[in-house]
C-alpha positions as CSV (number, residue, x, y, z in Angstrom):
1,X,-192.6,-151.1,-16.1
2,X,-194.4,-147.8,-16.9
3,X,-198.3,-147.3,-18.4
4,X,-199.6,-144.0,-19.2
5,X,-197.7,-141.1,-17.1
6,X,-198.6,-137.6,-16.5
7,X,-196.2,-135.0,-16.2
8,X,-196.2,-133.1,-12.6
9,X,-193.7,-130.3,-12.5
10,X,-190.1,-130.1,-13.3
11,X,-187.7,-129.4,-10.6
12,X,-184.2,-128.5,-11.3
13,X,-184.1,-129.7,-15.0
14,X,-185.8,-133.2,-13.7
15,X,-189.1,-133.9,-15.1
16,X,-191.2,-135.2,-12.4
17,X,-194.0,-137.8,-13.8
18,X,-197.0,-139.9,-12.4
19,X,-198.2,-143.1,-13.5
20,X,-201.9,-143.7,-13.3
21,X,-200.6,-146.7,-11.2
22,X,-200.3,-144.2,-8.4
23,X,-203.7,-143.4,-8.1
24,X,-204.3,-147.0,-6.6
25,X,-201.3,-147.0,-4.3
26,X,-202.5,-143.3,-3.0
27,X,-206.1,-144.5,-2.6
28,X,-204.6,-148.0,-0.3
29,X,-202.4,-145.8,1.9
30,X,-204.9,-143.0,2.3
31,X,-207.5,-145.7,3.2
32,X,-204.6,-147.5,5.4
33,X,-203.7,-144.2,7.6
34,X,-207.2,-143.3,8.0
35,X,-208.7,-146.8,9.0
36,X,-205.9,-148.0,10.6
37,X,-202.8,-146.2,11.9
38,X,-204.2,-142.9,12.7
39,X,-206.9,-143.5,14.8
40,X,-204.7,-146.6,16.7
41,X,-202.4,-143.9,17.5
42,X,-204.9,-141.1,18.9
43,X,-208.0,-142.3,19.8
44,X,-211.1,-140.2,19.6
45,X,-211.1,-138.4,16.8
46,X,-214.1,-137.8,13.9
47,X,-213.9,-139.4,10.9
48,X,-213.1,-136.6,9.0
49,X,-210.0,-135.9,10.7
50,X,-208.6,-139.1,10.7
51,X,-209.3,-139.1,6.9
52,X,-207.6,-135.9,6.3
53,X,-204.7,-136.8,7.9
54,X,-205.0,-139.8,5.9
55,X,-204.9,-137.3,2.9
56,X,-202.0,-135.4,3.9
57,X,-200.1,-137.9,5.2
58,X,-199.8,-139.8,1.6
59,X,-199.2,-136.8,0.3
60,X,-195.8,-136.4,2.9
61,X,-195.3,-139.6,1.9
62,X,-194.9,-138.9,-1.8
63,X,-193.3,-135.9,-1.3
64,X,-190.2,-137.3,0.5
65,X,-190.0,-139.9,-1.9
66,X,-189.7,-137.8,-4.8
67,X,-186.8,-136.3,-2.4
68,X,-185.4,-139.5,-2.3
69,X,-185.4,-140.0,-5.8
70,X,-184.0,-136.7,-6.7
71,X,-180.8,-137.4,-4.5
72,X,-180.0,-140.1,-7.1
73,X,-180.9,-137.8,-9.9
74,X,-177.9,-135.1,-8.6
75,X,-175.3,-137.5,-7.7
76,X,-176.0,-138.9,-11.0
77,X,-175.6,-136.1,-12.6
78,X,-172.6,-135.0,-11.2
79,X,-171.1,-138.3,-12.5
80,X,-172.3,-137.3,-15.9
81,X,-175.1,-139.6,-16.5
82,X,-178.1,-137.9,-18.1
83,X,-181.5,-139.1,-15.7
84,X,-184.8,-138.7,-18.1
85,X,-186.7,-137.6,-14.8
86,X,-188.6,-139.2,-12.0
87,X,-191.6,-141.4,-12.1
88,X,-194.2,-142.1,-9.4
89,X,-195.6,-145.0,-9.9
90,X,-197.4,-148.1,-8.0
91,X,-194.6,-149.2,-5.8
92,X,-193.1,-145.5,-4.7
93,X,-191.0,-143.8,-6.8
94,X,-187.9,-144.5,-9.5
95,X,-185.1,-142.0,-10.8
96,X,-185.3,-143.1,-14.8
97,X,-181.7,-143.7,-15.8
98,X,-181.3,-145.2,-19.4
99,X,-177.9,-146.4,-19.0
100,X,-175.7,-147.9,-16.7
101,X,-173.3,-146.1,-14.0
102,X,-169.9,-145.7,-15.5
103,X,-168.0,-147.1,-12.5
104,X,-168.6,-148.9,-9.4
105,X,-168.0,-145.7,-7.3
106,X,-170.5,-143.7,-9.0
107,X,-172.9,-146.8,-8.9
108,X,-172.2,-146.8,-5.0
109,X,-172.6,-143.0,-4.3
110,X,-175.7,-143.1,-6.6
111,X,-177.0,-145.9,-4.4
112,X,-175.7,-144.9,-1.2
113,X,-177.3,-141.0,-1.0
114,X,-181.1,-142.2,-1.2
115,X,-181.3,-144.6,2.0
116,X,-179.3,-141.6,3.6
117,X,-181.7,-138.6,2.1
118,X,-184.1,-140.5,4.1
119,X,-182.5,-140.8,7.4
120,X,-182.4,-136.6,7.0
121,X,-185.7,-136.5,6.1
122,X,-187.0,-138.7,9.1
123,X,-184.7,-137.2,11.6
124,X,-185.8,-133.6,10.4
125,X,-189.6,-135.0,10.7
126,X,-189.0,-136.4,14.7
127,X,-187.3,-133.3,15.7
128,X,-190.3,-131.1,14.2
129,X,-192.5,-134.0,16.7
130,X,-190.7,-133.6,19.6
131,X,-190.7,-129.6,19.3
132,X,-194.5,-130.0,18.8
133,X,-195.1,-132.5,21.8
134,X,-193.6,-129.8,24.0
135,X,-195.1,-126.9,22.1
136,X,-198.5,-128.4,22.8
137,X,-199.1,-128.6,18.3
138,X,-202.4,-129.8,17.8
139,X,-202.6,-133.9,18.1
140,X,-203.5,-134.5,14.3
141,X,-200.8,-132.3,13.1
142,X,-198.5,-133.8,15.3
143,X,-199.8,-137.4,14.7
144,X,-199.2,-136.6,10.9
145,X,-195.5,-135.5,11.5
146,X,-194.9,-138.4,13.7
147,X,-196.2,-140.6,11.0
148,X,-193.9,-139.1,8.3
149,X,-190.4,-139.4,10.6
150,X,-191.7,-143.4,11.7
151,X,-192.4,-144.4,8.0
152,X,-189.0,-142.2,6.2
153,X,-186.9,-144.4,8.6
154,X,-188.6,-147.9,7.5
155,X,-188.0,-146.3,3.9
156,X,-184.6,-145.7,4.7
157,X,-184.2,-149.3,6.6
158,X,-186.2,-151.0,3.3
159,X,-183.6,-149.8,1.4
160,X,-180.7,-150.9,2.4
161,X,-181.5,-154.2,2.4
162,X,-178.6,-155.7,-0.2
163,X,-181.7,-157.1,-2.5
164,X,-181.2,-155.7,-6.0
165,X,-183.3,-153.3,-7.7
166,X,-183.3,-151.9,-4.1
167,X,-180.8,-149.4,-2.9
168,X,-178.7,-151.9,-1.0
169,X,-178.9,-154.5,-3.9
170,X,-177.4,-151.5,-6.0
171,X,-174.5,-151.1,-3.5
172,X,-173.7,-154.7,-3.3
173,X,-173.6,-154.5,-7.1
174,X,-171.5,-151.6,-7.1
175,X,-168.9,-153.7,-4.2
176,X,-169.1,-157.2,-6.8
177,X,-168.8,-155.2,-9.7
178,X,-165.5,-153.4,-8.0
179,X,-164.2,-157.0,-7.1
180,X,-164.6,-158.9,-10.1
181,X,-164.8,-156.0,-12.7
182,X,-168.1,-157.8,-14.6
183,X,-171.2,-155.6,-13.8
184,X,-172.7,-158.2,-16.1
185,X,-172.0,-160.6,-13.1
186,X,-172.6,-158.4,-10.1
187,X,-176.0,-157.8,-11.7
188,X,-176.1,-161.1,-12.0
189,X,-175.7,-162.2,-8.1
190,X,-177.4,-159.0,-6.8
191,X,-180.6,-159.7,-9.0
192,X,-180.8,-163.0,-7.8
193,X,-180.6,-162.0,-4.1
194,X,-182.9,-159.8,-5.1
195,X,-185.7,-162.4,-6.7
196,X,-185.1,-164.4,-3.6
197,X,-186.3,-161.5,-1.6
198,X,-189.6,-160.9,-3.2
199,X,-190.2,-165.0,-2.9
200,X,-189.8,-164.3,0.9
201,X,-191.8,-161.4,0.9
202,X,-194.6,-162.8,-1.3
203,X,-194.3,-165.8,1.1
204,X,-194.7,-163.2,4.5
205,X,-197.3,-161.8,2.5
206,X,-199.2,-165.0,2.5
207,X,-198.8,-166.5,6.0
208,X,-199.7,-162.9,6.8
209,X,-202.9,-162.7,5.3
210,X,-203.8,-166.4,6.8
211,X,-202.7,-165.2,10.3
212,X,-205.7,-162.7,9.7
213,X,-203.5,-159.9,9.2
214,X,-205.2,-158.8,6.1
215,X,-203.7,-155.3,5.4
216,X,-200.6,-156.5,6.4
217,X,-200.1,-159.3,4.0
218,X,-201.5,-157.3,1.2
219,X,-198.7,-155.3,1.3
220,X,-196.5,-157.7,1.7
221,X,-197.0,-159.7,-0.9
222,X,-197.4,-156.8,-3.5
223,X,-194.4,-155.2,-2.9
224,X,-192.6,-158.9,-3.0
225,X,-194.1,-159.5,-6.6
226,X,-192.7,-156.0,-7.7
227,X,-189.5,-157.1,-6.2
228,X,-189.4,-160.2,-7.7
229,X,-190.3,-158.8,-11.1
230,X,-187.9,-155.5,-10.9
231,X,-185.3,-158.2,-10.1
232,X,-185.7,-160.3,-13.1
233,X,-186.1,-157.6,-15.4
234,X,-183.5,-155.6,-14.5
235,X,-181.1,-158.2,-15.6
236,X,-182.5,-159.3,-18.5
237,X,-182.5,-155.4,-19.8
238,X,-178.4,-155.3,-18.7
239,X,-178.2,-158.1,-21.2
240,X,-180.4,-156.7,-23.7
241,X,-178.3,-153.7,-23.4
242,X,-174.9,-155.2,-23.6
243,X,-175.9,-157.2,-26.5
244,X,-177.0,-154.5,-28.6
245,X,-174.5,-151.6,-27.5
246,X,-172.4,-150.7,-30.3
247,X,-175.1,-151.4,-32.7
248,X,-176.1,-149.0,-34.9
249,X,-179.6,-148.5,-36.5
250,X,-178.3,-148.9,-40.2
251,X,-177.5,-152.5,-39.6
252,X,-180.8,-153.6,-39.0
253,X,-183.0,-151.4,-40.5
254,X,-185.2,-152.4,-44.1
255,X,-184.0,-150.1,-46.5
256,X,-186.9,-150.4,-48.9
257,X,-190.2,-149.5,-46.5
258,X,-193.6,-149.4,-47.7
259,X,-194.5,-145.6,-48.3
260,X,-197.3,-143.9,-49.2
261,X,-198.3,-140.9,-51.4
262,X,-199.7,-137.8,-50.3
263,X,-201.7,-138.1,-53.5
264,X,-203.3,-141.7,-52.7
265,X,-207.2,-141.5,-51.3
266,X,-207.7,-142.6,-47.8
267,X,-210.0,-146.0,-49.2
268,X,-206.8,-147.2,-51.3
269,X,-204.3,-146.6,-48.2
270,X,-206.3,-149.2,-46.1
271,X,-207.1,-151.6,-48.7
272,X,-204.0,-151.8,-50.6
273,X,-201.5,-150.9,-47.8
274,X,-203.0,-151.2,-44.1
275,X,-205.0,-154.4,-44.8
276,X,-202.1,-156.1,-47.0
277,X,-199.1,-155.1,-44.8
278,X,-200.5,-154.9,-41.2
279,X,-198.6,-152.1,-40.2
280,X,-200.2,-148.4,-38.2
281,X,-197.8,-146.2,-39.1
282,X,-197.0,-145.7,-42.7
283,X,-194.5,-142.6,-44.1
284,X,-196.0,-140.5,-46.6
285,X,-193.2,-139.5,-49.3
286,X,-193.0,-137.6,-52.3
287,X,-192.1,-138.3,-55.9
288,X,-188.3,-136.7,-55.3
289,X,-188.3,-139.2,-51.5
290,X,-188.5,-136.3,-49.3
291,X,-191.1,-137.7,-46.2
292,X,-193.9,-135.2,-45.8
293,X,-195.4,-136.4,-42.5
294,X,-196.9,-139.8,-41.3
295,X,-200.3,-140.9,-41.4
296,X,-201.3,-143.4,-38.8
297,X,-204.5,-146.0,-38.1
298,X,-205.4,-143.3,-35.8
299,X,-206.0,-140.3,-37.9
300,X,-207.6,-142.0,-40.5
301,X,-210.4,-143.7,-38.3
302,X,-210.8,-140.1,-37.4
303,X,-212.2,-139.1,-40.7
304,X,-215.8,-140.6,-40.9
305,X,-216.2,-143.1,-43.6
306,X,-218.3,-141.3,-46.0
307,X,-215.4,-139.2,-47.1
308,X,-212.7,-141.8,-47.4
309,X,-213.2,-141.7,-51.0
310,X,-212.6,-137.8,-51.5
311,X,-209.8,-137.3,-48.6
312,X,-206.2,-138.2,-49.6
313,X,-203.1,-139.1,-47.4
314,X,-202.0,-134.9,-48.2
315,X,-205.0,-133.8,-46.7
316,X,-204.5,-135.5,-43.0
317,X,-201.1,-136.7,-42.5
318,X,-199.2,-135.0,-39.7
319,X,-196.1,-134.1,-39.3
320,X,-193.6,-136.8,-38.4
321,X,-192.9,-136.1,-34.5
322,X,-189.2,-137.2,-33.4
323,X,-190.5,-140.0,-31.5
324,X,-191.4,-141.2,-34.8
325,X,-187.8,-140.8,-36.6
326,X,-183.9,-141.7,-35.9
327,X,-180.6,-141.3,-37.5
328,X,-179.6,-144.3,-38.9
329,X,-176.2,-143.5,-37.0
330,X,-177.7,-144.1,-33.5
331,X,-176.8,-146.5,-31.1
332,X,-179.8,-149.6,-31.3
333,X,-180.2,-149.4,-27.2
334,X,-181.4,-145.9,-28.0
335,X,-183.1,-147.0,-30.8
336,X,-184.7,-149.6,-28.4
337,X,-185.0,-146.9,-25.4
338,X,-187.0,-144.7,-27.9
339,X,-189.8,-147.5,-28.9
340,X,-189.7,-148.8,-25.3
341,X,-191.0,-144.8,-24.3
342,X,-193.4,-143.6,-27.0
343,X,-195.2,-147.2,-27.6
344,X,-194.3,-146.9,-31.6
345,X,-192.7,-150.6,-32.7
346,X,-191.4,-148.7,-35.7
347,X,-188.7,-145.9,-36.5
348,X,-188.4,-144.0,-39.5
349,X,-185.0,-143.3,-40.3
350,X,-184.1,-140.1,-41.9
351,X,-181.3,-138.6,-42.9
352,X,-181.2,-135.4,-44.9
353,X,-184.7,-135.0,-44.3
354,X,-184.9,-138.4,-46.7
355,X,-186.6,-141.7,-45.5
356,X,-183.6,-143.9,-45.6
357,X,-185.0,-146.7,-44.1
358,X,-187.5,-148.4,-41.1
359,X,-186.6,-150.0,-38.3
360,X,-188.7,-151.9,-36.2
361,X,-188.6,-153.7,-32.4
362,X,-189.1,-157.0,-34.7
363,X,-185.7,-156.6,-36.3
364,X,-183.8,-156.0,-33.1
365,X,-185.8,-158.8,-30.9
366,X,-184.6,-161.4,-33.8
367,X,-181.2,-160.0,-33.7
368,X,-181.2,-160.0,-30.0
369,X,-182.4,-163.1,-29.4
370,X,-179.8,-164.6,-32.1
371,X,-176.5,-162.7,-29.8
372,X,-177.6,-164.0,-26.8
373,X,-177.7,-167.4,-28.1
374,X,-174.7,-167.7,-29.7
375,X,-172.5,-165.2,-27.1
376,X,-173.9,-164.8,-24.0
């Protein structure tokens, strides 16, 4: 779902991120409160107020939804799930979780405290309003503040619509899953209501933008196509989960990988090894099979041509990072959760500070695909 993210801050032991996605969303609403809603709801303002209120009203935005995510982060947390941090990305904002609620209660509490942090938040942000219409605050400031209660309490209604990856879907899944005890089922129902949801959206979204409600629409129908998508993945990664979980990386990893020396030149890595086997990543072992480091496509296109010949794999490979390297012990969904993150579609496996093995997102896609054919 992610791209490229950018680490913010970190707040309470949750790592706040950005993805460059938000740059685009921040630039639309920006664009929106300062064309649009701002000077519809004061007249006669300069364009340079109305544009930074724009500013600082995105800003509010953002902010509250980052509050909104961290109130899932701390219930979680207090039902001993471990959340990777928060992520603001093209849509809003999403509390990373890489595994599923132990029980319906916690998956209702969980879901349950963000419409609500909202409600605070926008009841908070129309008291401040109504203080400052009596007080006389500056119409901008005001209009801002005003802004921030209106749109926390559409937030807050969004939310709780029972459309699943959406707060509401999550607490209908959490009442199915108490029912029937099979999440694999309430996820099931919950993500279809959910896919049907963006279809209606998408639809809005176009009847919208032919009504000549251009803005509108837009959003609209990119917000249904997130919808729509969340929906449809979500599933398909509980059954991707389920399959795998209790799968451990020494079942499916090759335990003869293609190594290098440190002692081999740069030239004869990429013409007998990078060119023959295809692969980026290649560990660099010694004669007695301890792994020195890693030397990647990346570092050697790095080193200019000329001294391929002369350079050898000793002289630039890196130390293997733990992204790079797992246990052969470890459960494959983390094995899975650790390519999905860093990008690499290969894992070292080390034990005893010896390579023991590789596994690769090939390996578990065939096995996957294999399970869910035969079990599920």
């Amino acid at each position: 779902m992610f791209g490229r993210r950018v680490n913010l801050l970190k707040l309470l032991g949750f790592q706040v991120r950005v993805d460059l996605s938000w740059i685009i969303i921040a630039i639309l609403i920006t664009w929106s409160l300062s064309t649009g809603f701002f000077p519809f709801q004061i007249e006669g303002l300069d364009n340079r107020t109305y544009w930074i209120m724009g500013v600082v009203g995105a800003l509010g935005l953002f902010l509250s939804i980052i509050v909104h995510e961290f109130s899932h982060s701390l219930v979680a947390r207090k039902y001993g799930l471990h959340m990777k941090g928060i992520t603001l990305f093209i849509f809003g904002g999403m509390a990373e979780m890489p595994e599923d609620p132990p029980s319906p209660k916690a998956e209702f509490m969980m879901a349950a405290v963000g419409p609500l942090s909202s409600i605070v938040i926008a009841i908070v942000f129309y008291i401040i309003y109504s203080a400052g219409v009596a007080t006389n605050i500056p119409p901008p400031v005001n209009g801002v503040i005003f802004y921030l209660a209106i749109i926390n309490g559409l937030l807050a209604a969004f939310n709780t619509v029972p459309a699943f990856p959406l707060d509401g879907g999550r607490v209908l899944r959490s009442i199915l899953w108490g029912i029937k005890g099979n999440l694999r089922w309430a996820t099931r129902v919950s993500a279809n209501i959910g896919s049907g949801f963006g279809v209606f959206l998408i639809l809005l979204g176009i009847f919208s933008i032919l009504g000549g409600n251009l803005i509108g629409g837009m959003w609209w129908f990119l917000i249904g196509m997130f919808l729509y998508s969340a929906a449809q993945s979500s599933y398909q990664q509980l059954v991707t989960r389920k399959a795998l979980e209790g799968e451990y990386v020494h079942r499916f990893m090759t335990t003869e990988p293609i190594t290098v020396s440190p002692d081999l030149t740069i030239t004869e890595v990429v013409e007998d090894y990078i060119y023959r086997h295809h692969h980026k990543m290649y560990p660099v072992v010694s004669g007695a099979g301890k792994v020195e480091g890693c030397i990647t496509t990346s570092q050697i296109k790095e080193v200019p041509k000329a001294e391929w010949q002369s350079k050898r794999v000793g002289d630039i490979a890196a130390r293997c990072d733990k992204e790079n390297t797992i246990h052969p012990d470890t459960d494959a969904v983390q094995a899975l959760s650790a390519m999905n993150q860093t990008g690499n579609s290969r894992l070292m496996v080390i034990e005893d500070d010896k390579l023991v093995g590789i596994i690769s997102l090939k390996d578990l896609m065939d096995f996957l695909s294999l399970r869910i054919e035969l079990d599920y």
